[in-house]
C-alpha positions as CSV (number, residue, x, y, z in Angstrom):
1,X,-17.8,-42.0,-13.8
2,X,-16.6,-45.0,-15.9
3,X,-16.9,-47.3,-12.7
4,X,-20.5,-46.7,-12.2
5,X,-21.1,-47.1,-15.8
6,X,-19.5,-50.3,-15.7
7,X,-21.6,-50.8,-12.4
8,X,-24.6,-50.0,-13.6
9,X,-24.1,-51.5,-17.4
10,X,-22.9,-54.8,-15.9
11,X,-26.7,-55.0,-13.8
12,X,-28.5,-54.2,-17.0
13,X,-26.7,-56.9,-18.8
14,X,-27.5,-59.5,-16.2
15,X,-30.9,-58.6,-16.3
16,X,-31.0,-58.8,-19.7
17,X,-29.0,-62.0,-19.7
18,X,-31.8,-63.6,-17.4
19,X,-35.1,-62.0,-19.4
20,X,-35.0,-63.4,-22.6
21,X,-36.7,-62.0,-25.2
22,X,-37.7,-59.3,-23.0
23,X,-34.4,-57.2,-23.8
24,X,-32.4,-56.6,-26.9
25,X,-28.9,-55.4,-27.2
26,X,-28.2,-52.6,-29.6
27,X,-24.8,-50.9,-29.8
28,X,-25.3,-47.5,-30.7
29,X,-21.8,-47.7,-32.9
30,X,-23.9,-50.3,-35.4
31,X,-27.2,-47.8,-35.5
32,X,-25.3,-45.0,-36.7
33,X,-23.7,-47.2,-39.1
34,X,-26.3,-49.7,-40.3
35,X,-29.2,-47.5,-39.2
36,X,-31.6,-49.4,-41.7
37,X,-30.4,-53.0,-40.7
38,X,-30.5,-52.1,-36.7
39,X,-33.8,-50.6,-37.1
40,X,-35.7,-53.2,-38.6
41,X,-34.1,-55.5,-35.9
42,X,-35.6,-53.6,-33.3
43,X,-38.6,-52.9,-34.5
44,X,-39.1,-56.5,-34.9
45,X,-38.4,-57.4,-31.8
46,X,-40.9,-54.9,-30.8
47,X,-43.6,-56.7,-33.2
48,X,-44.0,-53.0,-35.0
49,X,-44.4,-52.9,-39.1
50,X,-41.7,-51.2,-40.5
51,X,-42.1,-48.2,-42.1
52,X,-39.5,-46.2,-44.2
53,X,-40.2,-43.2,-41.9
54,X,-38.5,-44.8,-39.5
55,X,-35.1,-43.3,-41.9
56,X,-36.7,-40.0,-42.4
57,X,-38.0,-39.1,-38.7
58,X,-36.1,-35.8,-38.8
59,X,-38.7,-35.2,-41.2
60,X,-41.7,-35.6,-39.4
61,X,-40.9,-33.3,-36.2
62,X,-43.0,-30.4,-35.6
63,X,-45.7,-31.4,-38.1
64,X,-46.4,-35.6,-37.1
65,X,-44.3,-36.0,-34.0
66,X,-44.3,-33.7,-31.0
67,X,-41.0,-33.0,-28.7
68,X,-40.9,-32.1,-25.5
69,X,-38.3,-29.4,-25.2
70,X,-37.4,-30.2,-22.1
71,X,-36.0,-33.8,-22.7
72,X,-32.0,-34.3,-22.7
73,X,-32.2,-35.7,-26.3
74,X,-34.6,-33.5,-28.1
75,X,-32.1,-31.8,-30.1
76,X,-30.1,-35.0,-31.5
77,X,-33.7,-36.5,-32.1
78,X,-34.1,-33.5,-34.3
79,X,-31.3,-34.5,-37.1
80,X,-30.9,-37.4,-39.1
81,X,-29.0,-40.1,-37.7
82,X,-25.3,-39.5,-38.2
83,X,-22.0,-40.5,-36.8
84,X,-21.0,-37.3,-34.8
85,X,-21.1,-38.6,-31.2
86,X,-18.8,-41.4,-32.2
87,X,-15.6,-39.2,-32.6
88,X,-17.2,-36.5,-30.3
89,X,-15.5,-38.0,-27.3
90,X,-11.6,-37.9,-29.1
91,X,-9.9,-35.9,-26.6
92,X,-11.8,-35.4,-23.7
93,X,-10.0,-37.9,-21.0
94,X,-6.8,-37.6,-20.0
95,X,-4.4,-39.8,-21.0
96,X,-4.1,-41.1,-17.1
97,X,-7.7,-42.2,-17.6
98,X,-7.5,-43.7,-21.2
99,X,-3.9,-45.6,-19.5
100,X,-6.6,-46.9,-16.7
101,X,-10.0,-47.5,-19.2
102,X,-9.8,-51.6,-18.4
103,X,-9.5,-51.1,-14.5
104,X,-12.2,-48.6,-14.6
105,X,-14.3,-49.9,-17.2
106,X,-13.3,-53.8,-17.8
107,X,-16.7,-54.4,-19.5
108,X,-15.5,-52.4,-22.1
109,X,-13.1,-54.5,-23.2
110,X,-15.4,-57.6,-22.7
111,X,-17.9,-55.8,-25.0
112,X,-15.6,-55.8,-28.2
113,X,-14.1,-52.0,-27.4
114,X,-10.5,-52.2,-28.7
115,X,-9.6,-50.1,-25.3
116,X,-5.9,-50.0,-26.4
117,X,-7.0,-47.6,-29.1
118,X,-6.9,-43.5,-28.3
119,X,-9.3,-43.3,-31.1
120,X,-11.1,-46.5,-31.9
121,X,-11.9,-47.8,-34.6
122,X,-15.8,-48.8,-34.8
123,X,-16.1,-50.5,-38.2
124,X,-15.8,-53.1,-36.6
125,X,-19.1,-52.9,-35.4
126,X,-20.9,-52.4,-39.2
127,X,-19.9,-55.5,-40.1
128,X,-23.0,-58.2,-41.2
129,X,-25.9,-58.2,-38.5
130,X,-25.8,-62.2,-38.1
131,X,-21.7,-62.5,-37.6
132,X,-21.6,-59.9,-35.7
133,X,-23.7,-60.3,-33.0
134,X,-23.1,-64.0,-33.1
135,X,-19.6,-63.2,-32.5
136,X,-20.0,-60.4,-29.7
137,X,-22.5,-62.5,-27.2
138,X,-19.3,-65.1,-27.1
139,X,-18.0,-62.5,-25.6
């Protein structure tokens, strides 16, 4: 599993890499965290207006915005956004796989994971929107 992730991540990062402007990073860890701040930096690069519904979407399902109730992620779309899935993980690979992470997953690592730690730490990650992502695409 974690070597076709890396597999797979590593082609959408090239991609990326070579369409500028055409993609955008976003780590999930610094939505959940800095929801506001992440959100207007997509949206922007979309070209969309903000709006502050864009906080408050959990709010507008069923009456404004329609679900299908068949897709994977309807029923995380449903809540606000929170920092659940971050710590949802903690104990579900063994620690032969967590020993192995940076063979199986060396992008990890070269993302700014701290892949030594059982439980990371992702604050890390909230830190201010310029430094930080000046700092990880040294990486």
């Amino acid at each position: 599993m974690f070597r076709r992730w890396n597999v797979q991540l590593s082609k959408m990062l090239n991609f990326c890499s070579n369409a500028k402007g055409l993609c955008l990073q976003v780590y999930y860890e610094r939505l959940v965290q800095r929801t506001e701040d992440e959100a207007r930096r997509i949206l922007n690069f979309l070209d969309v207006r903000w709006t502050d519904d864009v906080l408050r979407h959990e709010e507008k399902i069923g009456s404004e915005v329609k679900l299908n109730p068949k897709e994977f992620s309807t029923s995380q779309v449903k809540e606000k956004v929170n920092k659940k899935a971050l710590t949802s993980w903690f104990g579900c690979y063994s620690d032969g796989v967590l020993k192995d992470i940076d063979k199986l997953a060396p992008l990890l690592r070269q993302l700014g994971y701290n892949t030594s730690a059982r439980e990371p730490d992702y604050e890390e990650f909230a830190g201010k929107a310029a430094d930080f992502y000046t700092n990880i695409y040294k990486l």
